[in-house]
TORKOL-4160 file (C-alpha; in steps of 0.2 Angstrom, whole numbers, padded with zeros to 4 digits, m for minus):
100
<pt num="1" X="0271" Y="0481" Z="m0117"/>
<pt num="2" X="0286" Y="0477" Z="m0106"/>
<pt num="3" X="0277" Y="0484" Z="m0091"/>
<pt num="4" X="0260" Y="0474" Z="m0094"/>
<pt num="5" X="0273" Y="0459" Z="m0097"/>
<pt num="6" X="0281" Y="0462" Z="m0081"/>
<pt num="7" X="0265" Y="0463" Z="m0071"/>
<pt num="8" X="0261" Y="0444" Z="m0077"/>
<pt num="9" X="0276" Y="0439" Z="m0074"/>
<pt num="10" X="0275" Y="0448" Z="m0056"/>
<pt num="11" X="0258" Y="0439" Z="m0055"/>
<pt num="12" X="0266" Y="0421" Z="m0057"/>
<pt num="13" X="0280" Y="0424" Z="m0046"/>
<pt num="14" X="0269" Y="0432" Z="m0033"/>
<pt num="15" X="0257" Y="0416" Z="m0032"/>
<pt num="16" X="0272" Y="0406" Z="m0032"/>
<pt num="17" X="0282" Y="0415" Z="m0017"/>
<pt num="18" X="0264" Y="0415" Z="m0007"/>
<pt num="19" X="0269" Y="0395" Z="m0004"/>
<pt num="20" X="0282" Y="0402" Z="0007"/>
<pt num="21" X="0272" Y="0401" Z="0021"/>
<pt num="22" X="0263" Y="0385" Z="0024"/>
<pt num="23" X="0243" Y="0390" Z="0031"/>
<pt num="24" X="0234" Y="0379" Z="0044"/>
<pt num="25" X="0218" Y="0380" Z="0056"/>
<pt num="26" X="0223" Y="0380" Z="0075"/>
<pt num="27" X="0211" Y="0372" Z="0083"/>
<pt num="28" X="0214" Y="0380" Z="0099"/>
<pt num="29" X="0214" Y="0399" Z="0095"/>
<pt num="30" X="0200" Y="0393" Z="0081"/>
<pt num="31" X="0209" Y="0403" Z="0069"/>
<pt num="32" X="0223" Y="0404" Z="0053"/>
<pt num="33" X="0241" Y="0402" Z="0058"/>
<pt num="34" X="0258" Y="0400" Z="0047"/>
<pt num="35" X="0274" Y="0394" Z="0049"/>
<pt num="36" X="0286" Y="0393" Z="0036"/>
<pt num="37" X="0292" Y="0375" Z="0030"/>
<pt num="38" X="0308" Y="0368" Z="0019"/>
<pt num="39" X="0300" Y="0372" Z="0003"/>
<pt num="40" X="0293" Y="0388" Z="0011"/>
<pt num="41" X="0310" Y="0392" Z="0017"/>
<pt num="42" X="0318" Y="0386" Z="m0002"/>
<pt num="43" X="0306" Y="0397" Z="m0009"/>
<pt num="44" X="0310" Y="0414" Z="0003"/>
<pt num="45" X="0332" Y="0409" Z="m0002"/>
<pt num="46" X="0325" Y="0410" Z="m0022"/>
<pt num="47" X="0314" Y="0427" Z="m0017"/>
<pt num="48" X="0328" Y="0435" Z="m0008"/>
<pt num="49" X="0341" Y="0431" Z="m0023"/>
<pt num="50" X="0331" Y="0439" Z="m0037"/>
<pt num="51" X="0326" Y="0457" Z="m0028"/>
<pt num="52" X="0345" Y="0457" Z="m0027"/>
<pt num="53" X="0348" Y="0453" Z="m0043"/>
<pt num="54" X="0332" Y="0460" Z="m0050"/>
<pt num="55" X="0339" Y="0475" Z="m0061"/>
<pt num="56" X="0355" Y="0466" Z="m0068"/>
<pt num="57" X="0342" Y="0454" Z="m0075"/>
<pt num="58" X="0329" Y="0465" Z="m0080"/>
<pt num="59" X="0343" Y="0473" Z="m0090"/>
<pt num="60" X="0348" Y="0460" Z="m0099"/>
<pt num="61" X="0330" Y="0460" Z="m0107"/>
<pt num="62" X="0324" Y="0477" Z="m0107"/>
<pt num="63" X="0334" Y="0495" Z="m0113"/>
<pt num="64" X="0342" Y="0503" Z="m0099"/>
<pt num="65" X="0329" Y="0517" Z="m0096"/>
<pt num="66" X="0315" Y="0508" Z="m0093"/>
<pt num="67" X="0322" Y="0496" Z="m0080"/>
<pt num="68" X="0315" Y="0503" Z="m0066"/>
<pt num="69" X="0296" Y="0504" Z="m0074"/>
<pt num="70" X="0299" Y="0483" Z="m0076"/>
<pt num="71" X="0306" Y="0482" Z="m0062"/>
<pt num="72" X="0291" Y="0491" Z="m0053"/>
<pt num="73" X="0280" Y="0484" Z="m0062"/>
<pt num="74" X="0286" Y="0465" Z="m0059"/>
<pt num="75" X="0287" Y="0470" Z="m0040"/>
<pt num="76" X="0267" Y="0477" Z="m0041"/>
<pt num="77" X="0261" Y="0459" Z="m0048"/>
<pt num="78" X="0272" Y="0449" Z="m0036"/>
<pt num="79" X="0262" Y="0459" Z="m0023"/>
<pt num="80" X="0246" Y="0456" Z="m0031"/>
<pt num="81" X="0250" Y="0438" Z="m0033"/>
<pt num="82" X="0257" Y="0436" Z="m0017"/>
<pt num="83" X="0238" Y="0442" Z="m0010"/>
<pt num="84" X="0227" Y="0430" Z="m0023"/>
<pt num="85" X="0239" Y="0416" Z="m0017"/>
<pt num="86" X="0236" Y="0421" Z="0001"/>
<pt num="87" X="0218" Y="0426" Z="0000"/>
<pt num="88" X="0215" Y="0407" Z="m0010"/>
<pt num="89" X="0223" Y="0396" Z="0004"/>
<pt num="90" X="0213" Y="0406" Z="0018"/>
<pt num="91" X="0196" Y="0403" Z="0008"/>
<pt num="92" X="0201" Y="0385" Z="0005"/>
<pt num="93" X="0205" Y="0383" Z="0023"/>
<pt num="94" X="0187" Y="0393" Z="0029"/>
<pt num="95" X="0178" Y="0381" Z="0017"/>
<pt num="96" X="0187" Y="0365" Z="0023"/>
<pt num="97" X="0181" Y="0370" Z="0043"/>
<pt num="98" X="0163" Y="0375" Z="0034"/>
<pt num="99" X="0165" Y="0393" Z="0041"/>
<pt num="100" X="0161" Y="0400" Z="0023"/>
């Protein structure tokens, strides 16, 4: 349960941190770029501060054994988020210029 639980909360964070970086067309290359912006860079600062505090926090929540499994687990949905909040703005982009 705690490891499902931590997956969606991965999952929210994840498509929440994928705003780090803010996803344009460059007409001159005729593809994606990125560049990370202040909300971007407030949102990296955030990131940063829970993987270092990650375990602490899980622990207030979850007995000490399973910690690690949470905190794997939350890491696997920010990665997973971080992907369908990627792979989103790139579609969104490719529709935009009417390539897809």
């Amino acid at each position: 349960m705690f490891a499902t639980l931590g997956i969606l909360i991965g999952l929210f964070m994840g498509i929440i941190s994928a705003r780090m970086y803010h996803l344009s067309w460059n007409h001159d290359a005729k593809k994606i770029v990125s560049r990370l912006d202040v909300v971007g860079a407030i949102i990296l600062v955030l990131y940063i501060l829970f993987v270092i505090v990650r375990s602490r926090l899980i622990g207030i929540f979850v007995a000490a054994p399973m910690v690690g499994a949470v905190g794997l687990s939350i890491t696997a949905g920010i990665m997973i988020g971080r992907v369908i909040g990627t792979r989103n703005a790139i579609i969104e982009i490719l529709k935009e210029r009417e390539i897809i």
